[in-house]
N, CA, C and O of each residue as an XYZ file, in Angstrom:
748
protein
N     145.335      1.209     57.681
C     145.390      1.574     59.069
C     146.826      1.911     59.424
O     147.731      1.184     59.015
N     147.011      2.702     59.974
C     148.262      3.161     60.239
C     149.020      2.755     61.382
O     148.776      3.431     62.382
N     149.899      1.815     61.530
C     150.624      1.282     62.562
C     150.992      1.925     64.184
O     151.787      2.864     64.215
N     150.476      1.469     65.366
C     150.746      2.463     66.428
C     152.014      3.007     66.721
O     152.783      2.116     66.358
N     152.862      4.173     67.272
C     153.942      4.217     67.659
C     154.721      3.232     68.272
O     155.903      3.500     68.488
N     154.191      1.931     68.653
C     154.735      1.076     69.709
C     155.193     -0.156     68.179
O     156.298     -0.645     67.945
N     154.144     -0.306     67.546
C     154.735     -1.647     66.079
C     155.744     -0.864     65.728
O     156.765     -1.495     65.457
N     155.849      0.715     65.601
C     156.849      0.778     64.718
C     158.069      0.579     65.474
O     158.800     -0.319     65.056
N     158.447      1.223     66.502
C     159.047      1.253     67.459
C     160.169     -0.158     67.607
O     161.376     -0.283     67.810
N     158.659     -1.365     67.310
C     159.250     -2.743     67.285
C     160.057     -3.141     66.048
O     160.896     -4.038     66.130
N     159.760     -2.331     64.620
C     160.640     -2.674     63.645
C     161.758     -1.852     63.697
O     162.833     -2.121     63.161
N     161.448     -0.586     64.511
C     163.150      0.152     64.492
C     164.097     -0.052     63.954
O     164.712     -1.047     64.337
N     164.659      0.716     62.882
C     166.131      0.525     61.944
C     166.925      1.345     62.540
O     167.921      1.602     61.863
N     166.874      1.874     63.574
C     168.273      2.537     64.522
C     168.095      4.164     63.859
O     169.061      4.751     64.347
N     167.530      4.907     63.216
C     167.460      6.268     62.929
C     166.507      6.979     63.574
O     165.292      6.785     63.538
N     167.183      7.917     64.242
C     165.999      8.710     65.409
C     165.615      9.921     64.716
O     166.575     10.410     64.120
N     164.910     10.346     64.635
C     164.157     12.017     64.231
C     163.463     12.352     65.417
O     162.776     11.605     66.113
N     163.748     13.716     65.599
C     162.833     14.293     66.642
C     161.838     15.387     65.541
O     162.094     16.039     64.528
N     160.719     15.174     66.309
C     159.584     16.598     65.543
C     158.397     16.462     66.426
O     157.959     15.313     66.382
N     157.650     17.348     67.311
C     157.107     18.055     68.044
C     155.165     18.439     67.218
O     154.241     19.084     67.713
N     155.247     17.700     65.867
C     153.852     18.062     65.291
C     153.383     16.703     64.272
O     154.366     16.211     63.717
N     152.411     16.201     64.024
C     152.336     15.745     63.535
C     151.838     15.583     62.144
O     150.842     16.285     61.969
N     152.337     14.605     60.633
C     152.055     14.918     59.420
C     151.285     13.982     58.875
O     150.487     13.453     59.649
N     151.288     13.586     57.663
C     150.843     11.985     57.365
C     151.389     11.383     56.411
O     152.329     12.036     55.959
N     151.191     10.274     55.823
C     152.298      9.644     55.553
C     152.509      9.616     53.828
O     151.745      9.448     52.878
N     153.721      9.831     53.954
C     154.534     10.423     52.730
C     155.179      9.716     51.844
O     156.085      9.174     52.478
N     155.273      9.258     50.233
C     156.193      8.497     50.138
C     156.616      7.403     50.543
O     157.797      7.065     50.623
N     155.628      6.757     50.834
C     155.714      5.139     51.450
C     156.160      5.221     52.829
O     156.527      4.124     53.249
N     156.245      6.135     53.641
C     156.818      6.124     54.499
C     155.963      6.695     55.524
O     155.324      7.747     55.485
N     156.079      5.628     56.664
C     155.052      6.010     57.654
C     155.693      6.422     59.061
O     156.412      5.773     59.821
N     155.258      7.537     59.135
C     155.726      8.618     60.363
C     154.542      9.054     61.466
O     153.447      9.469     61.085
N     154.885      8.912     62.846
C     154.215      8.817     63.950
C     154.898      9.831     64.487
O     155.894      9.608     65.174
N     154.441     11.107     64.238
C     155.081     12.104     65.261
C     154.803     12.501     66.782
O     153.694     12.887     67.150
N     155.663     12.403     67.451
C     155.156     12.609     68.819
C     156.027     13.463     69.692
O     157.183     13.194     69.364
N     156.029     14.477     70.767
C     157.249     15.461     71.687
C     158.141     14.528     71.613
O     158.902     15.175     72.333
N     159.033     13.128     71.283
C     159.762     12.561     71.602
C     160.557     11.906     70.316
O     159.790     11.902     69.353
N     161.656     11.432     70.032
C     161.736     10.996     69.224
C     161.162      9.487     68.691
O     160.592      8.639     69.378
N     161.458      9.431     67.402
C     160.488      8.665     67.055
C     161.490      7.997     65.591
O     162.168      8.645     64.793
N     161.283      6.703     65.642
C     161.421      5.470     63.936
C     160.561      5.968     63.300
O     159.370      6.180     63.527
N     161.641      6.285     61.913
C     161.263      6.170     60.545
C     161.403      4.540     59.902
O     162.492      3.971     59.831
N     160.439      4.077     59.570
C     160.347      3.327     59.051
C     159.881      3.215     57.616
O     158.982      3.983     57.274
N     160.451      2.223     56.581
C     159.934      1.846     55.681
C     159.057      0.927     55.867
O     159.022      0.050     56.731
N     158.021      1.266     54.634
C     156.386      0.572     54.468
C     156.582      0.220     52.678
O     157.108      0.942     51.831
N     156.006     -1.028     52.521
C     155.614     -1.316     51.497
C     155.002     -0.295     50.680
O     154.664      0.716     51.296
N     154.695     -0.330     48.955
C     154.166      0.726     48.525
C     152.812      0.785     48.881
O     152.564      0.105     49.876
N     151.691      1.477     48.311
C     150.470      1.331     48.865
C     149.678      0.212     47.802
O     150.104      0.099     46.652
N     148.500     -0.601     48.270
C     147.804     -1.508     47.886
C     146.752     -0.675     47.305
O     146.459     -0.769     46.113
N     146.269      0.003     47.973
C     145.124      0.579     47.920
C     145.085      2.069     47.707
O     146.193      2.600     47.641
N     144.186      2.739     47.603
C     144.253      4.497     47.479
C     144.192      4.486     49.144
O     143.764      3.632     49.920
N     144.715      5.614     49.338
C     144.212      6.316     50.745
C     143.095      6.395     51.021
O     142.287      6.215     50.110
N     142.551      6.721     52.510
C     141.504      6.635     53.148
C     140.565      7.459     52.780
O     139.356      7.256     52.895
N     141.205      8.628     52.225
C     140.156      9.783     51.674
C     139.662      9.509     49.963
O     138.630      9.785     49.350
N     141.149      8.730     49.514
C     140.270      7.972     47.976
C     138.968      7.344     48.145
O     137.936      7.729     47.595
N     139.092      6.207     49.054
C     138.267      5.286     48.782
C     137.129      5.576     49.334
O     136.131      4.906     49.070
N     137.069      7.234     50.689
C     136.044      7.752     50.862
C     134.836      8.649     49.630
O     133.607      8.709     49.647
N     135.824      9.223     48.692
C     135.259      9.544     47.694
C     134.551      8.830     46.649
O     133.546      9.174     46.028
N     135.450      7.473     46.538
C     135.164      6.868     45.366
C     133.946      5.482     45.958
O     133.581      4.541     45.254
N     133.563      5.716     47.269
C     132.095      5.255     47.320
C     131.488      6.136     47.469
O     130.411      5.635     47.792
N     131.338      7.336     47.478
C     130.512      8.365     47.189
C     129.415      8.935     45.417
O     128.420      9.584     45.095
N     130.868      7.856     44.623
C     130.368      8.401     43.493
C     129.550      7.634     43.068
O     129.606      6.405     43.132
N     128.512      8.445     42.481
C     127.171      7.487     41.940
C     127.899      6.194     40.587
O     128.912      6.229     39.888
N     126.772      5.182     40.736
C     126.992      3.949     40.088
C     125.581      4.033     39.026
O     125.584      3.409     37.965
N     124.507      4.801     39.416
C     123.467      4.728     38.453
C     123.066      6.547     38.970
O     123.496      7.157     39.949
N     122.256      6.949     38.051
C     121.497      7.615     37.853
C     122.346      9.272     37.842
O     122.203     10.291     38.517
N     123.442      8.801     36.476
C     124.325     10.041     36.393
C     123.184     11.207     35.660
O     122.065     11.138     35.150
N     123.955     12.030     35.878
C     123.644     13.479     35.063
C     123.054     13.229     33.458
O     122.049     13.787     33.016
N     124.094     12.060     32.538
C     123.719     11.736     31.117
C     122.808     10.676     31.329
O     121.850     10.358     30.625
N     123.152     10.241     32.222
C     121.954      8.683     32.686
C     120.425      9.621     32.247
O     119.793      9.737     31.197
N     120.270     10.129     33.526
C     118.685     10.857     33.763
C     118.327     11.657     32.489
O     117.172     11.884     32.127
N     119.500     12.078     31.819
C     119.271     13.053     30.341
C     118.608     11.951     29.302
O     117.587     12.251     28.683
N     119.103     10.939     29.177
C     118.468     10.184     28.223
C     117.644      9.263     28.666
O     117.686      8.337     27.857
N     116.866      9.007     29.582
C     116.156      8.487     30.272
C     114.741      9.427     30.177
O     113.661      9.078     29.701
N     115.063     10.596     30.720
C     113.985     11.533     30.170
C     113.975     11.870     28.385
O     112.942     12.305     27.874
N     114.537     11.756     28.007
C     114.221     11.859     26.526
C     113.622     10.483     26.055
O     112.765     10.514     25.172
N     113.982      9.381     26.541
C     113.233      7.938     26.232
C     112.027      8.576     26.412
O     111.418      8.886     25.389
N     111.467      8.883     27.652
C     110.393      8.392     28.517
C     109.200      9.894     27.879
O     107.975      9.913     27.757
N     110.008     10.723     27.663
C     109.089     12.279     26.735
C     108.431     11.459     25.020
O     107.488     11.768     24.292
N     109.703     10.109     24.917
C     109.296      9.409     23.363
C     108.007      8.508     23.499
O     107.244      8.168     22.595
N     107.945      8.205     24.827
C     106.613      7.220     25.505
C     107.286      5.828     25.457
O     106.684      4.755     25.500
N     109.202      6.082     25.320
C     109.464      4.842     25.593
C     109.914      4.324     26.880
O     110.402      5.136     27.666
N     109.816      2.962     27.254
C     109.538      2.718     28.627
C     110.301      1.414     28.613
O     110.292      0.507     27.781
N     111.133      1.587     30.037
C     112.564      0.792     29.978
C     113.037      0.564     31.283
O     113.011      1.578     31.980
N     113.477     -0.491     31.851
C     113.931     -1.013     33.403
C     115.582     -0.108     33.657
O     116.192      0.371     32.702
N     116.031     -0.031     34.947
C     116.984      0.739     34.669
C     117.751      0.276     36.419
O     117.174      0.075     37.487
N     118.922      0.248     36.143
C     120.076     -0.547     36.884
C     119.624     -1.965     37.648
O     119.385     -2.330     38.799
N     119.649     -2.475     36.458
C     119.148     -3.947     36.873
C     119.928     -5.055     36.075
O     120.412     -5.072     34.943
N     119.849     -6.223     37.375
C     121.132     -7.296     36.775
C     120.767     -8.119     35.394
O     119.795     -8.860     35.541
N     121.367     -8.131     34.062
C     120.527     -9.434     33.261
C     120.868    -10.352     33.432
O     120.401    -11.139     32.609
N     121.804    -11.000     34.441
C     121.649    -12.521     34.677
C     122.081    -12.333     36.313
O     122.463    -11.163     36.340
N     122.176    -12.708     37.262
C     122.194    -13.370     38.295
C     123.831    -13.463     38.126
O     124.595    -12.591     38.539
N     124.177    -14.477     37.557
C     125.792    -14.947     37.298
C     126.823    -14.303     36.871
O     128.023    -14.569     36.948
N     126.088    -13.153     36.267
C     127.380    -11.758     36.115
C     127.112    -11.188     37.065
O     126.140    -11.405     37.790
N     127.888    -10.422     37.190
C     128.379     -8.993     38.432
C     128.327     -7.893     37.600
O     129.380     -7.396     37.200
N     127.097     -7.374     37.236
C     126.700     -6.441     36.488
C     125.823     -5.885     36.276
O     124.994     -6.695     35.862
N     125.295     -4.627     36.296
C     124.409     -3.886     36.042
C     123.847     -3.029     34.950
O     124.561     -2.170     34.432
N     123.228     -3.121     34.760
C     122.766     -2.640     33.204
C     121.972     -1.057     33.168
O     120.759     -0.917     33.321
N     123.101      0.248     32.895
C     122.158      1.105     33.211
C     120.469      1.610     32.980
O     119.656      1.969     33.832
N     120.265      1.434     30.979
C     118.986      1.485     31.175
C     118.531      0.014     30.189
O     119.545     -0.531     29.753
N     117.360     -0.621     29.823
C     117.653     -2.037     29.185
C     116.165     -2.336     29.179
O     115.225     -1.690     29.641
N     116.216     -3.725     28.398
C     114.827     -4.247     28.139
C     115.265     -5.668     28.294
O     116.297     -5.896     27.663
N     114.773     -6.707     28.959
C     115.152     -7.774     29.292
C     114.164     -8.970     28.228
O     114.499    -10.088     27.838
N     112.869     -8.202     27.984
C     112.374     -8.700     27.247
C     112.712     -9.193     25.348
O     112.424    -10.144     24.621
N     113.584     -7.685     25.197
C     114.106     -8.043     23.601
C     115.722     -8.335     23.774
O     116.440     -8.480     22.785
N     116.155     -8.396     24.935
C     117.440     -8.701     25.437
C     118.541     -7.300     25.052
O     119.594     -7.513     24.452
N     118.263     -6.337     25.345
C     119.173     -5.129     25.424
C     119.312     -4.020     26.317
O     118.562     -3.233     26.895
N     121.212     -4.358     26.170
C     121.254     -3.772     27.630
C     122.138     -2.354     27.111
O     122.761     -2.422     26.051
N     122.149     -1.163     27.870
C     122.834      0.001     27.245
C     123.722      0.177     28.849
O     123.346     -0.412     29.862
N     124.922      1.087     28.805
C     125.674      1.446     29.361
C     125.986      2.647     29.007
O     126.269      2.699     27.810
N     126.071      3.916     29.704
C     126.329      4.807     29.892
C     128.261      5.075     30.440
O     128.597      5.477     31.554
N     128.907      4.832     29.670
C     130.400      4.947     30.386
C     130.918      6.239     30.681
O     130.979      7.000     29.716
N     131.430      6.811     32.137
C     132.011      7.813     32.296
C     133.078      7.492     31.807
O     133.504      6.343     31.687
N     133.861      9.001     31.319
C     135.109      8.925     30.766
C     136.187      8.641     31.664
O     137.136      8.194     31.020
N     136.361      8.698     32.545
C     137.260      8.967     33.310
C     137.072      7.491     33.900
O     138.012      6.755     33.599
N     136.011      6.855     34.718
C     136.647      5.395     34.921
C     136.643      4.562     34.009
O     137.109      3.444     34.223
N     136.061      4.936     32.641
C     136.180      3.895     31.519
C     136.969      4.097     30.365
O     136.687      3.705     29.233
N     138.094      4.808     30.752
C     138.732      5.487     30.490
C     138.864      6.388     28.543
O     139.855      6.431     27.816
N     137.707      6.851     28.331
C     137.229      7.531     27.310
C     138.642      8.051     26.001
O     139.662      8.462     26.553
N     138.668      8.037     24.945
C     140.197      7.918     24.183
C     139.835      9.625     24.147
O     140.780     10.224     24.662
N     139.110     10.257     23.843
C     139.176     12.084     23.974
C     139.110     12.163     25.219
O     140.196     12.741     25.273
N     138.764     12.091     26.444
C     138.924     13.017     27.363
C     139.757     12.500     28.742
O     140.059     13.215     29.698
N     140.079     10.877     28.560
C     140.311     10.569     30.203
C     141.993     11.304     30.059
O     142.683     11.295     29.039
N     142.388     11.956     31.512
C     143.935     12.305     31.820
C     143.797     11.263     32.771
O     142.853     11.157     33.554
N     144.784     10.484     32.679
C     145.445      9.927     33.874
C     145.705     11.058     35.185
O     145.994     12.255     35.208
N     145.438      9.997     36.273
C     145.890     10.467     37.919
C     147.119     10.812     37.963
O     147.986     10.003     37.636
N     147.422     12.042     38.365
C     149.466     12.305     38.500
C     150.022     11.679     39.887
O     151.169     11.289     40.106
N     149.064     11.683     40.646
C     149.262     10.598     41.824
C     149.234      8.803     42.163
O     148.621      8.116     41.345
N     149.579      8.438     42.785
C     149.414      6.679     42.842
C     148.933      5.754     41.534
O     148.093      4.865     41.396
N     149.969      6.469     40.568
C     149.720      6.381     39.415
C     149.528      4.972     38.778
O     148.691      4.750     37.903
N     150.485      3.920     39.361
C     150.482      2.237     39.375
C     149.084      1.762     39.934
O     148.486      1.038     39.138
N     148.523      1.971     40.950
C     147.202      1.805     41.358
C     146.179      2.465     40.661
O     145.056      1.976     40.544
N     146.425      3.283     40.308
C     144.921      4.066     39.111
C     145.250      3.218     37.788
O     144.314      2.730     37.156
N     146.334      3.073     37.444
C     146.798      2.503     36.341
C     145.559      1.015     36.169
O     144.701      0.799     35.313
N     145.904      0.363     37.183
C     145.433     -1.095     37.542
C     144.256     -1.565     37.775
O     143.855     -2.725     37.685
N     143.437     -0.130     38.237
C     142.348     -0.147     38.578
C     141.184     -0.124     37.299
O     140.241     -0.861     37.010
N     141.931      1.472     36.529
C     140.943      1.383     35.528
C     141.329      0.641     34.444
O     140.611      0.633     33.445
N     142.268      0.065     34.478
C     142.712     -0.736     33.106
C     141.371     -2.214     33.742
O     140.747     -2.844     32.888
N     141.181     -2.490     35.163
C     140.324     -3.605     34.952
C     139.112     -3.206     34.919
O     138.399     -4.185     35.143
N     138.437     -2.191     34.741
C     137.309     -1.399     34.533
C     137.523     -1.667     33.166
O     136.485     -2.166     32.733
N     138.260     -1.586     32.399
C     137.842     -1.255     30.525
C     138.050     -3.067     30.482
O     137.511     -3.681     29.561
N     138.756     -3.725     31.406
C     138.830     -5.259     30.738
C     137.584     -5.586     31.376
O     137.026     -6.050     30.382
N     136.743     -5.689     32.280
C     135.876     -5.570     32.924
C     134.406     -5.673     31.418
O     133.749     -6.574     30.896
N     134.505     -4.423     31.298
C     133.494     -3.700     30.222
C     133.334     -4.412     29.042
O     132.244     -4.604     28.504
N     134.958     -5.008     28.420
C     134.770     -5.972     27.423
C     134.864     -7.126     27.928
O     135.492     -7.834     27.141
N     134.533     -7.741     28.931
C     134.135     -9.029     29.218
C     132.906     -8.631     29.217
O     132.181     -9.198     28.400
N     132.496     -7.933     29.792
C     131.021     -8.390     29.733
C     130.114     -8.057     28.930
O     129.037     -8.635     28.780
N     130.547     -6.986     28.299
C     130.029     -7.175     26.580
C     129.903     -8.046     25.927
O     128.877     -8.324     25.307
N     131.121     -8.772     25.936
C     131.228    -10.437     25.353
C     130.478    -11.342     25.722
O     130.006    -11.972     24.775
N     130.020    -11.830     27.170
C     129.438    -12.193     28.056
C     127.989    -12.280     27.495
O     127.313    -13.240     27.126
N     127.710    -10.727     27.569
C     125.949    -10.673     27.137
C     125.996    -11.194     25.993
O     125.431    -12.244     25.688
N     126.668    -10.510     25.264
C     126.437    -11.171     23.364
C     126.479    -12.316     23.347
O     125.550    -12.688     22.630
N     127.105    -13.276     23.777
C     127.126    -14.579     23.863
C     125.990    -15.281     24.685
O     125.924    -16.507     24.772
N     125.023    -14.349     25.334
C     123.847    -14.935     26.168
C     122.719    -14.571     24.981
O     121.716    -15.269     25.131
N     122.638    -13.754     23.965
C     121.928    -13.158     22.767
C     121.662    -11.581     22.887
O     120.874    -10.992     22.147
N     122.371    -10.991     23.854
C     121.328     -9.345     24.053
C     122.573     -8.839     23.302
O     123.718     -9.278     23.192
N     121.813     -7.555     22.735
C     122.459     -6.643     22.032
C     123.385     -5.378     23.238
O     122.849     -4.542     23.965
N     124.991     -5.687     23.056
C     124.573     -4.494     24.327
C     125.723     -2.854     23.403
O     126.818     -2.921     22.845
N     124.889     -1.740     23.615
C     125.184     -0.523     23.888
C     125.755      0.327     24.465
O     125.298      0.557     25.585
N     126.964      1.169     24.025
C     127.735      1.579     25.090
C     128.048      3.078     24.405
O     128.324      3.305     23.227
N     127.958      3.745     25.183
C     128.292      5.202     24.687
C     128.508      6.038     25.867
O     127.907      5.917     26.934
N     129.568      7.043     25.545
C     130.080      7.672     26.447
C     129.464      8.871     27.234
O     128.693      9.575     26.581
N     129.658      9.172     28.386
C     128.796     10.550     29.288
C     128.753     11.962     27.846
O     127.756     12.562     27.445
N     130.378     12.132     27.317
C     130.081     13.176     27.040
C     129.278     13.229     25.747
O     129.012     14.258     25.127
N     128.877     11.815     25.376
C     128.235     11.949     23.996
C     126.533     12.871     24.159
O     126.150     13.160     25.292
N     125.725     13.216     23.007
C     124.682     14.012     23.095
C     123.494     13.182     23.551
O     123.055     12.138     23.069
N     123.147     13.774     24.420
C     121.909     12.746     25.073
C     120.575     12.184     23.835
O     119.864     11.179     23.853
N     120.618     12.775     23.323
C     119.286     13.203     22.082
C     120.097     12.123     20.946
O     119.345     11.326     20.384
N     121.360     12.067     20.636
C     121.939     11.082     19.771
C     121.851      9.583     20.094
O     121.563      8.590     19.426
N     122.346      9.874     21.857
C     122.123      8.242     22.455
C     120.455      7.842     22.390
O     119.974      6.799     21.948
N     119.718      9.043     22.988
C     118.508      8.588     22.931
C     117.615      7.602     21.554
O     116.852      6.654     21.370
N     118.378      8.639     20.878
C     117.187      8.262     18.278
C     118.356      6.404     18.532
O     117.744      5.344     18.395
N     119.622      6.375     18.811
C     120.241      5.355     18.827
C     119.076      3.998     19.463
O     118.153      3.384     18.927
N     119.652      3.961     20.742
C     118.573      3.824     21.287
C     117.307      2.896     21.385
O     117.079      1.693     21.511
N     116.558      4.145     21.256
C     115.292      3.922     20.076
C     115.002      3.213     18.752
O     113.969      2.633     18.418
N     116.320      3.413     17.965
C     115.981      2.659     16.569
C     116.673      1.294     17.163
O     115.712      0.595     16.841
N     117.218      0.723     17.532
C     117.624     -0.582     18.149
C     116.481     -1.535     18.835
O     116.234     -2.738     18.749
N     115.911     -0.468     19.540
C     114.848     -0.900     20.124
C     113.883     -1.712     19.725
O     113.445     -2.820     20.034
N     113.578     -0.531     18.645
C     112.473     -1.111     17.717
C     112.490     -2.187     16.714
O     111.499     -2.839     16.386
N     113.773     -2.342     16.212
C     114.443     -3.149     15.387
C     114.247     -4.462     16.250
O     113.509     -5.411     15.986
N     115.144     -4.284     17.425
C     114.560     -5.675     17.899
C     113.846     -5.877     18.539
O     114.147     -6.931     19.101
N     112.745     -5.424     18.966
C     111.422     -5.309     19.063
C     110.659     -5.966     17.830
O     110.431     -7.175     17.874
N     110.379     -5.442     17.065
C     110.015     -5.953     16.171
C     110.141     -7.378     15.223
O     109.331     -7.911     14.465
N     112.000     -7.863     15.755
C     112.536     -9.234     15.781
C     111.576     -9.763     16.911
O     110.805    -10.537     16.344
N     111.312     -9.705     18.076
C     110.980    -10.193     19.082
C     109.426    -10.482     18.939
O     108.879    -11.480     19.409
N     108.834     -9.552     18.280
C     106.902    -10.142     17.380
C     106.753    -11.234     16.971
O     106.046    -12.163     17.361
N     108.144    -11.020     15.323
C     107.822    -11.645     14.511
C     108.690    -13.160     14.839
O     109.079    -13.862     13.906
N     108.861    -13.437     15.913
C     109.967    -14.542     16.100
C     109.013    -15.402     17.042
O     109.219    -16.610     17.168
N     107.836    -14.684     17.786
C     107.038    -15.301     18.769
C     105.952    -16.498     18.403
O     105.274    -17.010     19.295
């Protein structure tokens, strides 16, 4: 939220600027332009992305990407049949894109870019310390809870957006069945 002309006013460091239009804020530095002069003040760096980041980045889908629905329909053309963004325990903070709760396997679909993929992610050239921080706890994130499941018994799966849907799919599938077939003969 951006401080009114009157807070800043109250931290005043004695430097006046006059400017007649108003901009937004630049370089840590938060400017209230108004017909009159006006404090420049220094601001801490930013905590967070800007208002228009964090407008985007709840915009972006969490389930049912483009590679999601690609191999989902290739399961489901195989007659295989599978639960899809659903929690396997209660006690994690996690979602499992497509999965079988019954033979305990969970698959993940990782975009490159927030999971940060070794061929394709570029780093942000902007608020570069905050993207830095963010997705570095997205990939520590990913291997906790990989660890997490394996240690509860599910097998879990992870392959990237740009991989071939038809590769993730036979993958997959032969896992499936494998432990599927553990899951018969164990009953």
């Amino acid at each position: 939220m951006t401080p009114s002309f009157d807070e800043l006013a109250r931290q005043f460091d004695g430097s006046l600027h006059t400017r007649k239009h108003a901009s937004k804020t630049t370089e840590g530095k938060t400017v209230i332009h108004r017909s009159r002069e006006y404090p420049i003040v220094e601001t801490s760096p930013p905590t967070s992305p800007s208002s228009e980041v964090r407008r985007r980045m709840r915009r972006q889908k969490t389930s049912g990407t483009r590679c999601e629905i690609a191999v989902r329909k290739i399961l489901h053309r195989r007659g295989v049949r599978f639960r899809v963004d659903f929690q396997p325990n209660p006690a994690l903070r996690t979602r499992v894109d497509i999965g079988w709760k019954n033979i305990r396997l969970a698959v993940f679909i990782d975009g490159c870019f927030w999971h940060k993929c070794p061929d394709h992610f570029v780093a942000p050239k902007t608020n570069t310390e905050w993207w830095e921080a963010k997705l570095n706890a997205n990939t520590e994130r990913d291997a906790r809870i990989t660890h997490q499941l394996a240690e509860q018994g599910w097998e879990v799966l992870r392959f990237w957006e740009h991989e071939d849907p038809r590769h993730i799919a036979s993958e997959i599938t032969r896992l499936r069945d494998e432990r599927s077939g553990e899951a018969i003969t164990s009953r």
